[in-house]
Residue, then its C-alpha position, 0 to 999 in steps of 0.5 A: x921386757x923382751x927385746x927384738x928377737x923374743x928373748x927376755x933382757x934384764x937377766x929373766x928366763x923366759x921360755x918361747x916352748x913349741x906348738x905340739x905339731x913341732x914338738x911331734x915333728x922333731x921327736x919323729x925326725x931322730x930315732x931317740x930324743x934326750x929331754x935335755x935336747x928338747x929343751x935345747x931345740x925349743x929353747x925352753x928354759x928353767x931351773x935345774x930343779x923345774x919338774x912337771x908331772x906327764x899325765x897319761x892312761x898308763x900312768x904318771x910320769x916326771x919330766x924336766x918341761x913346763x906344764x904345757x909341753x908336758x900336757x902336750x908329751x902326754x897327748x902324743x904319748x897316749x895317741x900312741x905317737x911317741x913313747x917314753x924312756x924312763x929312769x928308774x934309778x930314784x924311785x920315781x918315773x923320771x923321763x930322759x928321752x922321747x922316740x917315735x913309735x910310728x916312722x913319719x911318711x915321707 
């Protein structure tokens, strides 16, 4: 049940997520954006362990976000609008931070 201001009562996480112009938006606003600080800005909670597959052109990529925000991320990434950093260190494309590729015209 959600109170007022949106947020789940009973100690449920719920997750308010973003629209992928916002998502767009505040990637292109900073030069590099942790994943943890995307899911801080949109307050999209979870799991320590929720991870969703990025599908783009170039491949398949593993993120920290919910289906939707990763079907957005792969849109703009094959858009060519943000890119992808990567940890290599297990073996499996784990992505821990967007940018923009293309500066926003102001």
């Amino acid at each position: 049940m959600a109170d007022n201001n949106g947020s789940r009562k009973n100690g449920s996480s719920g997750s308010q997520g973003c629209t992928q112009a916002q998502l767009r938006r505040f990637i292109k606003s900073r030069a590099y954006v942790p994943m943890h600080e995307l899911r801080r800005r949109f307050t999209i909670n979870g799991e320590a362990d929720d991870v969703r597959a990025v599908e783009t052109r170039e491949g398949r990529y593993w993120a920290g976000l919910p289906e939707r925000e990763c079907g957005y991320l792969a849109d703009l990434v094959d858009k060519g609008e943000v890119g992808l950093e990567l940890c290599h260190d297990p073996c499996v494309d784990m992505i821990i931070g967007v940018y923009a590729i293309r500066p926003v015209g102001r």
